[in-house]
C-alpha positions as CSV (number, residue, x, y, z in Angstrom):
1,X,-103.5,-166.4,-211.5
2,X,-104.1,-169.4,-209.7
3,X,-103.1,-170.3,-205.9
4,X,-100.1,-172.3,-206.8
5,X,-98.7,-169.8,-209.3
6,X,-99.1,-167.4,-206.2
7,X,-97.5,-169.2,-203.7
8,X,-94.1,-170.0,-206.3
9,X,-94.1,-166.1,-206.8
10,X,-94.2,-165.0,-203.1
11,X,-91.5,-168.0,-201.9
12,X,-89.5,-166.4,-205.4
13,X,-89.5,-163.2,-203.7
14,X,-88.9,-164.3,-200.2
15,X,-85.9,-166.1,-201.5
16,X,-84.6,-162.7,-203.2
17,X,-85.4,-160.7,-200.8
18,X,-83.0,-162.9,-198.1
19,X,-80.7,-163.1,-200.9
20,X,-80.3,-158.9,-201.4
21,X,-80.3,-159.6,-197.1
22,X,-77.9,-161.6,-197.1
23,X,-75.5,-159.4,-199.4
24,X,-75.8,-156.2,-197.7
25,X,-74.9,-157.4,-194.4
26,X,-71.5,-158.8,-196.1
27,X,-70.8,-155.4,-197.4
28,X,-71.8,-154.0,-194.0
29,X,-69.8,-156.1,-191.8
30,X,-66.7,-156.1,-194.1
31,X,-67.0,-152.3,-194.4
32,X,-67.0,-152.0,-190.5
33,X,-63.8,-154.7,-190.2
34,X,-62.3,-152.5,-192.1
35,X,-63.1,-149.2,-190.3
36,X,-62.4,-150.7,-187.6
37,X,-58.8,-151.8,-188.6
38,X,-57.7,-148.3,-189.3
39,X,-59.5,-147.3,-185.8
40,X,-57.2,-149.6,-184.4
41,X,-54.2,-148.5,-186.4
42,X,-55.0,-145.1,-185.5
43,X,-55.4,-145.9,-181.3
44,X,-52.1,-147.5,-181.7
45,X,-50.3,-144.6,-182.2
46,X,-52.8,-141.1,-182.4
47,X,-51.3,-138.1,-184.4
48,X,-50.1,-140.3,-187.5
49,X,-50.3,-140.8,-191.4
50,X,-49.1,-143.8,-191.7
51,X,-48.5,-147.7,-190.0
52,X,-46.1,-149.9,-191.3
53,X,-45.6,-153.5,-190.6
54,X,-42.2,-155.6,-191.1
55,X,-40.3,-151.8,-191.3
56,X,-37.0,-152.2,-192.9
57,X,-34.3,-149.5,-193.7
58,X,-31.2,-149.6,-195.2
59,X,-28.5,-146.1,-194.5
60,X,-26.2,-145.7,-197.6
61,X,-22.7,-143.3,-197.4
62,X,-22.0,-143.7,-200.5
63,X,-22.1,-146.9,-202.3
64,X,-21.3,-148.4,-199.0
65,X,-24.4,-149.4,-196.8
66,X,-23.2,-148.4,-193.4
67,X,-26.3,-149.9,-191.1
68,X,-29.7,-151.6,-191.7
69,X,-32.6,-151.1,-189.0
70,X,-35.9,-153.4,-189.0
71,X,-38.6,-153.3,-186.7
72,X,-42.3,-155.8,-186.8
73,X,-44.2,-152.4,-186.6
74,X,-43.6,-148.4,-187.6
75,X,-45.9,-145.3,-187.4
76,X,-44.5,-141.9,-189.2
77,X,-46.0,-138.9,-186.8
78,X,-48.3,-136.3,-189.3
79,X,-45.1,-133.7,-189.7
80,X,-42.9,-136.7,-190.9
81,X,-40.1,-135.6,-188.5
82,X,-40.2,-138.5,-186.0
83,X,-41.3,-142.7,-186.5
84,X,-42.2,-145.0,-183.8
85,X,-40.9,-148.6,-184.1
86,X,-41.8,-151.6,-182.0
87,X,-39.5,-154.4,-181.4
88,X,-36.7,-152.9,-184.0
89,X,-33.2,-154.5,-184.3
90,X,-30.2,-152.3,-185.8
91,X,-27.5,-153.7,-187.6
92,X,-24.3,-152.7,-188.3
93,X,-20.5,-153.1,-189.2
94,X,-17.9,-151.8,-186.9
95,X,-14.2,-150.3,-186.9
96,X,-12.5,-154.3,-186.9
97,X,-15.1,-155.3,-189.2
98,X,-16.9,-157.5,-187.0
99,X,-21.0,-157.0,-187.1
100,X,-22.9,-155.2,-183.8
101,X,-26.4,-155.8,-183.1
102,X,-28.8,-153.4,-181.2
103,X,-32.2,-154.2,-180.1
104,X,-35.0,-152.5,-178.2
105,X,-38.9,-152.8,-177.0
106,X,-39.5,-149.4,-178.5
107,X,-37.5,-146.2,-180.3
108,X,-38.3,-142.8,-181.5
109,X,-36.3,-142.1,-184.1
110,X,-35.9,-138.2,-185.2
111,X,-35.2,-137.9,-188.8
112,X,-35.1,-135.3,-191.4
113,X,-36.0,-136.6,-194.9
114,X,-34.2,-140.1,-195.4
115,X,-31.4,-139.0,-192.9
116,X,-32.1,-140.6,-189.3
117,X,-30.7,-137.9,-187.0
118,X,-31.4,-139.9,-183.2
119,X,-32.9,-142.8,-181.2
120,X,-34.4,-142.6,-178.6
121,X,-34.6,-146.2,-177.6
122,X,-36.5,-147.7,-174.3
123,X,-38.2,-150.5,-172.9
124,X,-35.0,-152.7,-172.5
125,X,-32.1,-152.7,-174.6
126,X,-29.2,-155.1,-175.9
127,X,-26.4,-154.0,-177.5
128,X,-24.6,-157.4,-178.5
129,X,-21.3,-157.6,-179.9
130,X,-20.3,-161.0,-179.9
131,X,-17.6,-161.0,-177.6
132,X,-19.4,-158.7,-175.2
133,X,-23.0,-157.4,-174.3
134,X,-24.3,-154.0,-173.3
135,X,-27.7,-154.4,-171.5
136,X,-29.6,-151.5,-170.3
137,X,-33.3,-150.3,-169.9
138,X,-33.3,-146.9,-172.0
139,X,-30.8,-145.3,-173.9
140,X,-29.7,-142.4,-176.7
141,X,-27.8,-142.9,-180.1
142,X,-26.9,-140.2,-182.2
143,X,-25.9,-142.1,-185.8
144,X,-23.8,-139.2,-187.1
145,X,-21.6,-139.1,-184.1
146,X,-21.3,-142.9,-183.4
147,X,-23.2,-141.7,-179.5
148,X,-24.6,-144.3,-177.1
149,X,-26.0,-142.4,-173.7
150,X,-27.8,-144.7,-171.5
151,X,-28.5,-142.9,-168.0
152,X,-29.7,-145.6,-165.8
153,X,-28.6,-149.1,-164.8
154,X,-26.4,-150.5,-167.5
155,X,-24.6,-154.3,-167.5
156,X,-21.5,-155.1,-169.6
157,X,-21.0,-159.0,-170.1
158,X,-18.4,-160.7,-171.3
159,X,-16.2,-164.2,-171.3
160,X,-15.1,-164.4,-167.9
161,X,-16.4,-160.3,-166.6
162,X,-19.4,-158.8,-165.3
163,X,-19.4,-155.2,-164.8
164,X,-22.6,-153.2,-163.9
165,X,-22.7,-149.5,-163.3
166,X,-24.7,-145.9,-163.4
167,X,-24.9,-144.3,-166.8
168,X,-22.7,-144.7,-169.9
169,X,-21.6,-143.2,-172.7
170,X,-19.8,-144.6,-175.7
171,X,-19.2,-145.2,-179.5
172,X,-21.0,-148.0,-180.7
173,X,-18.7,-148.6,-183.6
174,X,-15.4,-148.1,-181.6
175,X,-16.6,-150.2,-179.1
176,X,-15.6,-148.1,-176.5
177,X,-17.6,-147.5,-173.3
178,X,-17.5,-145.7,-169.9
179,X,-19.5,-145.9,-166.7
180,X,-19.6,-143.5,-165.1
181,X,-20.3,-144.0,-161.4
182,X,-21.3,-146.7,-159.0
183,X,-19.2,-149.0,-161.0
184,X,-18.8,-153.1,-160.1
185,X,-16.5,-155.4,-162.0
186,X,-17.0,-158.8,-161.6
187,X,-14.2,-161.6,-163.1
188,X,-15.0,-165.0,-163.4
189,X,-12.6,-167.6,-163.5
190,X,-12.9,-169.9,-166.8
191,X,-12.5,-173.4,-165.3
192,X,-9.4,-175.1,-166.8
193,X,-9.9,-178.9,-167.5
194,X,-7.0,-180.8,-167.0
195,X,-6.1,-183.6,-168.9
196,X,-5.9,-187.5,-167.4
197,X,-2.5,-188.8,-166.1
198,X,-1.4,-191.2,-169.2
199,X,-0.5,-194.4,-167.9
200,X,3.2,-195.6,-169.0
């Protein structure tokens, strides 16, 4: 074998050689990404069996769908009794028909099966009806019940009021609401416009 067929054969192998290189340290570093993804799932919320992005659930009575909750991320704990959801958003119809709103940082819900049993809801909270707007840091709803208790600060806004206050309870779907101590009611006058003088 001459010199030159040598020298084609050893840059043939050197080539395959980088070439099987090359390959293995795709697989490698694609392997880790995606060890490390579920590391990072798992450090985002230890203890649980599954991560969910773009959550979305819909309660049924009936045929009628009574509320839907979303939220951009959920994690179900190992004994599927409790989810974590980031940034969720709760939807629902209440007693005059009009739609509520309700949205949170963060919330622990407790269910059992498909049935969601509580929320515990914190990080800054908005309950938004339209014509009015409950605003408070942390609070309680219990579904079954129609429940809302918030024990810190809470602000109630409205068209022309601004009430602020020490705990609350209420029913979401009622719309009804208490404070129950250190309780400040603001009223704003709505500024009337009156019309020109009409020349004659």
């Amino acid at each position: 074998m001459g010199p030159r067929r040598i020298a084609r054969l050893l840059a043939l192998l050197g080539t395959l050689a980088l070439a099987i290189i090359m390959v293995v340290t795709v697989v490698v570093v694609r392997r880790r990404s995606a060890e490390q993804n579920l590391r990072t799932v798992a450090a985002i919320v230890p203890g649980t069996i599954l991560h969910a992005h773009n959550f979305n659930w819909t309660q049924m009575r009936g045929n009628r769908r009574e509320w839907v909750l979303k939220a951009s991320d959920a994690s179900y704990s190992n004994d599927k009794t409790s989810i974590l959801l980031f940034k969720q958003h709760l939807t629902m119809t209440v007693q005059n028909g009009k739609k509520f709103s309700l949205s949170a940082v963060r919330a622990v819900l407790k269910v059992s099966g498909n049935h969601i049993n509580q929320a515990e809801m914190s990080g800054g909270l908005e309950a938004d009806y339209g014509d009015f707007v409950v605003i408070t840091q942390a609070a309680t709803f219990l579904p079954d019940s129609d429940e809302l208790k918030a024990p810190g600060p809470v602000r109630i806004k409205g068209p022309g009021l601004d009430v602020v206050g020490i705990g609350l309870t209420g029913h979401p779907k009622a719309q009804t609401f208490q404070l129950l101590k250190d309780v400040k009611t603001i009223v704003q006058q709505q500024k009337q416009h009156l019309a020109a003088p009409q020349e004659s």
